[in-house]
C-alpha positions in Angstrom: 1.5 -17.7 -31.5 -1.1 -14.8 -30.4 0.2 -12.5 -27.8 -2.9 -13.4 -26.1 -2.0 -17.2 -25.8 1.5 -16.5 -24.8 0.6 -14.3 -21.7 -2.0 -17.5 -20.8 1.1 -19.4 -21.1 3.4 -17.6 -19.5 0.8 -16.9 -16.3 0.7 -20.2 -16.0 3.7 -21.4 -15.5 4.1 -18.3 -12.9 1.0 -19.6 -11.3 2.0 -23.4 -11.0 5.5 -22.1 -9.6 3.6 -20.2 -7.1 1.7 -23.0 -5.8 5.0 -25.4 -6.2 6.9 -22.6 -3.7 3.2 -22.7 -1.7 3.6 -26.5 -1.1 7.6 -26.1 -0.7 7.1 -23.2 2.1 4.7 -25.7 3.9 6.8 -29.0 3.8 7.6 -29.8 7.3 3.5 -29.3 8.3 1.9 -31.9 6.7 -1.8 -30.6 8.2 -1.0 -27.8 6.2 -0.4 -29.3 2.8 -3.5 -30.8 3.2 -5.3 -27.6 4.4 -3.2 -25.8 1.2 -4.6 -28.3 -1.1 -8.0 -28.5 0.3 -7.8 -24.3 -0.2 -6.4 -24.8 -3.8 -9.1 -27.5 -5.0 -12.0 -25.2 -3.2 -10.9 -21.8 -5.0 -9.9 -23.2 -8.4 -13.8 -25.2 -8.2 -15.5 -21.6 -6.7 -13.4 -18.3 -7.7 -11.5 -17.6 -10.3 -8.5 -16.3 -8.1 -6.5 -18.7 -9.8 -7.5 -18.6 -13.2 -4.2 -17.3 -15.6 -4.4 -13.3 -14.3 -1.3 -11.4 -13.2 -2.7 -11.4 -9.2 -3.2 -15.1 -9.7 0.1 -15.9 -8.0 0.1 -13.4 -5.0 -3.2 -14.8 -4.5 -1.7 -18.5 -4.3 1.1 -17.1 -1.7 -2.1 -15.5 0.0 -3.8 -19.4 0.4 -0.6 -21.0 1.8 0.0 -18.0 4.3 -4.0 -18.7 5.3 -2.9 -22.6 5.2 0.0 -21.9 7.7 -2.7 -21.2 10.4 -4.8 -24.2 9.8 -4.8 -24.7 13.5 -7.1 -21.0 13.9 -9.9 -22.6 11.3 -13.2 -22.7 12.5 -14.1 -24.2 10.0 -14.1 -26.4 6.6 -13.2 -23.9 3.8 -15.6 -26.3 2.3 -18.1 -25.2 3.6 -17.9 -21.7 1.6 -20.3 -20.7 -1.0 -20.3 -17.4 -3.1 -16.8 -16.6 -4.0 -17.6 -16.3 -7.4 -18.2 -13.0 -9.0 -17.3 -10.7 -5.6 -16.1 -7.7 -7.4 -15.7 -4.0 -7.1 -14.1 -3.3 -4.0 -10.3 -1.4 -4.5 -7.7 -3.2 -2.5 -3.8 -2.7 -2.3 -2.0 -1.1 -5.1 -1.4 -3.5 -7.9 -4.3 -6.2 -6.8 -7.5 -5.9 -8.6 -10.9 -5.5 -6.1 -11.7 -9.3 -6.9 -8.4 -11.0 -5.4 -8.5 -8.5 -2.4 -12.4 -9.5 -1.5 -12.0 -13.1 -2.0 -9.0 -13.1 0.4 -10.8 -11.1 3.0 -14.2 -13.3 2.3 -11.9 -16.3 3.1 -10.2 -15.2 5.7 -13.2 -14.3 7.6 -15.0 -17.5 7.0 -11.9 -19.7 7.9 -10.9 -17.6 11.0 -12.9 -14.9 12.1 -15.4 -14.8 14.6 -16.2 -10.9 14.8 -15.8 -8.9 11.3 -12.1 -7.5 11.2 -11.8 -4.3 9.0 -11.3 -4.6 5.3 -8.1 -2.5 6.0 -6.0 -5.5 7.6 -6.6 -7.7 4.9 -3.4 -7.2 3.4 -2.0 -9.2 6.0 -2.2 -12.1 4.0 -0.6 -11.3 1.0 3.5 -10.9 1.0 6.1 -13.3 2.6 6.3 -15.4 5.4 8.8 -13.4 7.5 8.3 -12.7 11.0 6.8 -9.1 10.4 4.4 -10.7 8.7 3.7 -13.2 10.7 3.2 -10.9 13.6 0.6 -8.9 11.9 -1.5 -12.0 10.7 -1.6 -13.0 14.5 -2.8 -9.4 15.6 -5.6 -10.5 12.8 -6.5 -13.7 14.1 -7.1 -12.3 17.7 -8.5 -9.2 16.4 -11.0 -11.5 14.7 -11.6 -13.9 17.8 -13.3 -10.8 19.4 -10.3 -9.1 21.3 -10.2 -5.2 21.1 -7.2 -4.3 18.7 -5.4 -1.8 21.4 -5.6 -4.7 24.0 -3.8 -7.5 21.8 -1.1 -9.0 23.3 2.6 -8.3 21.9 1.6 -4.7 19.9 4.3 -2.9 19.4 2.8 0.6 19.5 0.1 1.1 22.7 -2.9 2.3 21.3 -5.8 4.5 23.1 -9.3 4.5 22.5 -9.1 6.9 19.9 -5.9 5.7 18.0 -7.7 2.3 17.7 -11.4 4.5 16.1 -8.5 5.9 13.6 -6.4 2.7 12.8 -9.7 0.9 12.3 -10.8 4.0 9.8 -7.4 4.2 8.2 -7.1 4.4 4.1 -7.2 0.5 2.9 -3.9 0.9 0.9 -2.2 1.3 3.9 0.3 -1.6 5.0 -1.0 -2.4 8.9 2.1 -0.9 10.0 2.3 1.9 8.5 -2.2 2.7 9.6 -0.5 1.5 13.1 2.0 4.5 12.6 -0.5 7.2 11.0 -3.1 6.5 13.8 -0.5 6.6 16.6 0.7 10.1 15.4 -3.1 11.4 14.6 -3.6 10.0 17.8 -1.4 12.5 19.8 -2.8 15.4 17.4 -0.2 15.6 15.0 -0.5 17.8 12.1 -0.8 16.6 8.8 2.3 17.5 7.5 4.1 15.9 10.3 2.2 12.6 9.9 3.9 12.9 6.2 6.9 13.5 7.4 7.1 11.0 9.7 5.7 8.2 7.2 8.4 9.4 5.2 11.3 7.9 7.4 11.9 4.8 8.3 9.2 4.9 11.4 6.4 3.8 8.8 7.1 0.6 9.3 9.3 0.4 12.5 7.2 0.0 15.8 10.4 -0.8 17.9 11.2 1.4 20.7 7.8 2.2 20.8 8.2 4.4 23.9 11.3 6.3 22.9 9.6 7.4 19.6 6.2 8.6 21.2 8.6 11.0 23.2 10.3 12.1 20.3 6.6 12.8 18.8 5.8 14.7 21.6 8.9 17.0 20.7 7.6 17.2 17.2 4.6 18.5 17.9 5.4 20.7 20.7 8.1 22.2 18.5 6.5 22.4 15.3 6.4 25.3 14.6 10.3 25.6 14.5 10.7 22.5 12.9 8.5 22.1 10.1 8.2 19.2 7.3 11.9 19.7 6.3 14.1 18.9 9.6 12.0 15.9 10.5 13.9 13.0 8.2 17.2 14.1 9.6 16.2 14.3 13.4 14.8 10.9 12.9 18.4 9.6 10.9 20.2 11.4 13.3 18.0 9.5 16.5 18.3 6.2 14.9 22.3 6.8 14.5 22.8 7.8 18.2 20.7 5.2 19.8 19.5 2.7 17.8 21.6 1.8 14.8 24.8 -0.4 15.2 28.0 1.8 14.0 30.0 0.3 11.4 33.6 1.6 12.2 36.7 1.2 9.8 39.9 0.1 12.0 43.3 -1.6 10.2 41.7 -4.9 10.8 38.5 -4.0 8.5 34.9 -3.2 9.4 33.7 -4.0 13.2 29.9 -3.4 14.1 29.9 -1.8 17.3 26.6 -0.9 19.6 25.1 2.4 18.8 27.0 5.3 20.1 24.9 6.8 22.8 22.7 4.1 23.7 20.6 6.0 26.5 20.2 9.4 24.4 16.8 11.0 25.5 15.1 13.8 23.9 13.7 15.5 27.1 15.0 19.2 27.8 16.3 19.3 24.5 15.4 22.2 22.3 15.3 22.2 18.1 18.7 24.8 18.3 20.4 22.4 20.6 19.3 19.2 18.7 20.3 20.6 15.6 23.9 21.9 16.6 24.3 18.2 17.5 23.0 17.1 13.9 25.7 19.5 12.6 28.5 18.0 14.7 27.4 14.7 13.5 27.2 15.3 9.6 30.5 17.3 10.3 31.8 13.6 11.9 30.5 11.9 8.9 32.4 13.6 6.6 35.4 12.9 8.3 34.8 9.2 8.9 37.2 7.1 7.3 35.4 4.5 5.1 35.7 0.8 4.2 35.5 1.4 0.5 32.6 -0.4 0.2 30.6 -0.2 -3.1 27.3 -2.0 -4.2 25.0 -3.3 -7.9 23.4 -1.0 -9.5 20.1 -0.5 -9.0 18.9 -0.4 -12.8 17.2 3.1 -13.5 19.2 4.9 -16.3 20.9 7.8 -15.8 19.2 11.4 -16.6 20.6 14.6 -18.5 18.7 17.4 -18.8 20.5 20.4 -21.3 19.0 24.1 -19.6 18.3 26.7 -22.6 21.1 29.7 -21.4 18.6 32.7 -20.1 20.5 35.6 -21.5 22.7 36.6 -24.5 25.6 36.1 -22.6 24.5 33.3 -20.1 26.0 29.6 -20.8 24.0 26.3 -21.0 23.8 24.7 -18.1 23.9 21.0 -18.3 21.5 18.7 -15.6 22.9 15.1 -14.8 21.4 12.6 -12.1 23.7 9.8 -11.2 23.7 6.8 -8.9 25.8 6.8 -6.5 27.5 3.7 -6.0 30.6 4.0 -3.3 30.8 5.0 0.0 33.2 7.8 -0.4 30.6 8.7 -2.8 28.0 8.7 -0.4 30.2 10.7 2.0 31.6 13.5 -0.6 27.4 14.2 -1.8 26.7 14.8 2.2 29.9 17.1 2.6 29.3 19.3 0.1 25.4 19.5 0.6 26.1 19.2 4.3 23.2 16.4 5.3 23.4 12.7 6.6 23.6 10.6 3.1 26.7 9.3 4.4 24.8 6.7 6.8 22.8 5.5 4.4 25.5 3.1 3.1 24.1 0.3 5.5 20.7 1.0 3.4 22.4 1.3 -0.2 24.7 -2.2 0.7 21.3 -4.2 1.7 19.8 -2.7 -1.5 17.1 -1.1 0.5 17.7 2.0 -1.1 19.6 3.7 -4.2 20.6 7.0 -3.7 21.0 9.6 -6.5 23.2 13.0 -7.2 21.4 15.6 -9.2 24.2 17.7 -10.5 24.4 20.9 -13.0 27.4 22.3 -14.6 28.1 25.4 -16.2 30.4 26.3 -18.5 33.7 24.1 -18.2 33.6 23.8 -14.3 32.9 20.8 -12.4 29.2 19.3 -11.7 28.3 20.7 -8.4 25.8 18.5 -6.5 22.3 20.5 -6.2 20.4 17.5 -4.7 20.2 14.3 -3.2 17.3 12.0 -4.3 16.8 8.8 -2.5 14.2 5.8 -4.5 12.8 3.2 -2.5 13.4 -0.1 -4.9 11.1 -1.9 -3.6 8.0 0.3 -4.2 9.6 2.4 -7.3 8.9 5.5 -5.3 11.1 8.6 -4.7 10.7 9.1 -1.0 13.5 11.7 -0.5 14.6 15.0 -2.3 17.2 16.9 -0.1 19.2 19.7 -1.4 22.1 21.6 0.9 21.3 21.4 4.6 18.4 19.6 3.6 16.2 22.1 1.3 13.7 21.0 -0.5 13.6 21.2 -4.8 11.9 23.4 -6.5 11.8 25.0 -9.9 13.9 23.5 -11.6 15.8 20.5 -10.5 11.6 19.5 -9.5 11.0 19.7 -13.2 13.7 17.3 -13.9 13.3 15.0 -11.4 9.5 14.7 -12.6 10.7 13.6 -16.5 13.1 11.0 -14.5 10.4 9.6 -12.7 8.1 9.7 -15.8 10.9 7.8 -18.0 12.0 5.1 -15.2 8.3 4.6 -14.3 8.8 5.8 -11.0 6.0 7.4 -8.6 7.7 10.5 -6.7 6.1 11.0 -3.2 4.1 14.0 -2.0 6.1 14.4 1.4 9.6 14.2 -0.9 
């Protein structure tokens, strides 16, 4: 059998189970199984979204996420003409221009009143969690007519001029994350802080919307003390103290308690005095007694890299990156590089991130860790490279890192 033939085959199958999970998701609304299969018939007859590609199936999740909101239709899809051949246009990473178009060309003639920017059309791909579905209803009323800044329920309040840069954001932007960048533009950010900040965790967390505008005020007042590199653990640090519940080890196992300091405020707080308290608490950290936990793998091979000596009586010096695995892992790499990996256990145990030791050896001593590399598994991306007290890489251990990334077919982010 051709290898041509079998990938047919094979996309098939992947597209029939999409639609199958399509119909499954939609079970308790019969109007929407109909409007799913009315969506199906209409696309297989006019597009070839579903033809045996590898976007058909995110494009099938796409038409039972636009089914769910049968309701919002103005009208018959159909009554749609011209799907076919709408090409050219570059969407989100990993979807051809053709699936990307035809979803927006849909949506629009299904829903929209007023044009909504081709930006936000990526609102329709992806899962039916609540995220999701909070961002396909800031669509819909977008598209009725209503001003973005003024729809109801928006996590992040928007002026006139952060909605002019959300609507002019980059298309491969999740909505969130354009929400985020416009925000921070918004308040005259500089670049590099924008990067910074859409390196953390704020991407794609609006919550607390007017705690964290204070804390961008603070940025940006103090940036010039601060810079690209203390951002990520201010914002760890922040989340620790007033956000995040505590997991604390007592004799009868792990309880989650509220976050420690609950009202913590960053007014009349200055960088030194925010970062002595950093340094008490990655002090605390190391101290913390921990429940042993340990989590899977996350599948990238380790990495050793062998360092030519540099002078006639120098020793090789051997390079190894390493997953860790174990929270007393987790907490030995942030004492001895003195920085906050510790509290990413909760991240590591929910596999939302796998966190790596770059170590080098000389001679017959131990490894000593050099770095700290966090990949995000979900988009294959390095998105943090912290060294001690939370230096960047260079030289070197950069070098390495960019063979690792080659070889596990991982993309390593600017801002890391």
């Amino acid at each position: 059998m051709s290898d041509t033939i079998q990938f047919h085959r094979h996309t098939r199958q992947c597209i029939d189970r999409a639609v199958h999970d399509g119909f499954a998701a939609l079970a308790d609304d019969d109007a929407a199984v109909g409007a799913y299969a009315r969506l199906l018939a209409h696309v297989r007859a006019c597009s070839p979204l579903l033809r045996p590609a590898a976007t058909a199936p995110t494009a099938a999740q796409a038409l039972a996420n636009l089914a769910r909101h049968h309701r919002d239709f103005r009208t018959d899809v159909t009554g749609m003409t011209g799907m076919t051949g709408m090409t050219g246009m570059t969407g989100m990473t990993g979807m051809t221009g053709s699936v990307y178009v035809q979803i927006q060309a849909l949506a629009h003639h299904l829903l929209a009143r007023y044009p909504v920017p081709a930006m936000m059309t990526g609102v329709w791909f992806g899962a039916d969690d609540p995220a999701n579905r909070d961002e396909r209803r800031w669509w819909i009323s977008h598209a009725s007519g209503r001003r973005f800044r003024d729809i109801d329920g928006l996590p992040v309040q928007l002026t006139r001029r952060m909605e002019h840069l959300l609507i002019a954001s980059p298309p491969h932007l999740p909505l969130r994350t354009a929400l985020r960048r416009a925000e921070l533009l918004g308040l005259d950010a500089p670049a590099e802080l924008v990067d910074a900040v859409l390196a953390t965790e704020l991407a794609t967390d609006l919550e607390h919307g007017e705690f964290w505008r204070s804390v961008f005020h603070f940025f940006i007042h103090h940036w010039g003390e601060l810079g690209p590199v203390k951002i990520t653990p201010i914002v760890d640090f922040l989340y620790a103290m007033k956000i995040r519940p505590a997991e604390v080890t007592t004799a009868a196992g792990t309880v989650v308690q509220p976050p420690p300091q609950p009202a913590f405020s960053i007014a009349g707080r200055t960088p030194q005095s925010l970062q002595r308290l950093i340094e008490a608490w990655h002090a605390e950290l190391g101290r913390r007694r921990h429940a042993g936990r340990c989590w899977s793998a996350s599948g990238y091979g380790a990495f050793h890299f062998c360092e030519a000596p540099q002078g006639d009586d120098a020793e090789v010096a051997h390079w190894r990156l390493e997953e860790l695995l174990h929270s007393s892992e987790l907490r030995d790499e942030g004492r001895a590089l003195r920085h906050c990996v510790a509290s990413y256990e909760w991240r590591c145990l929910r596999g939302l991130s796998s966190i790596w030791s770059l170590r080098r050896q000389s001679g017959d001593g131990p490894a000593q860790p050099r770095y700290t590399v966090e990949v995000d598994p979900q988009t294959r991306t390095i998105v943090q490279v912290r060294g001690y007290q939370n230096c960047r890489a260079t030289g070197q251990p950069r070098r390495i890192l960019d063979m690792w990334a080659e070889r596990e077919r991982l993309s390593l982010a600017e801002h890391a």
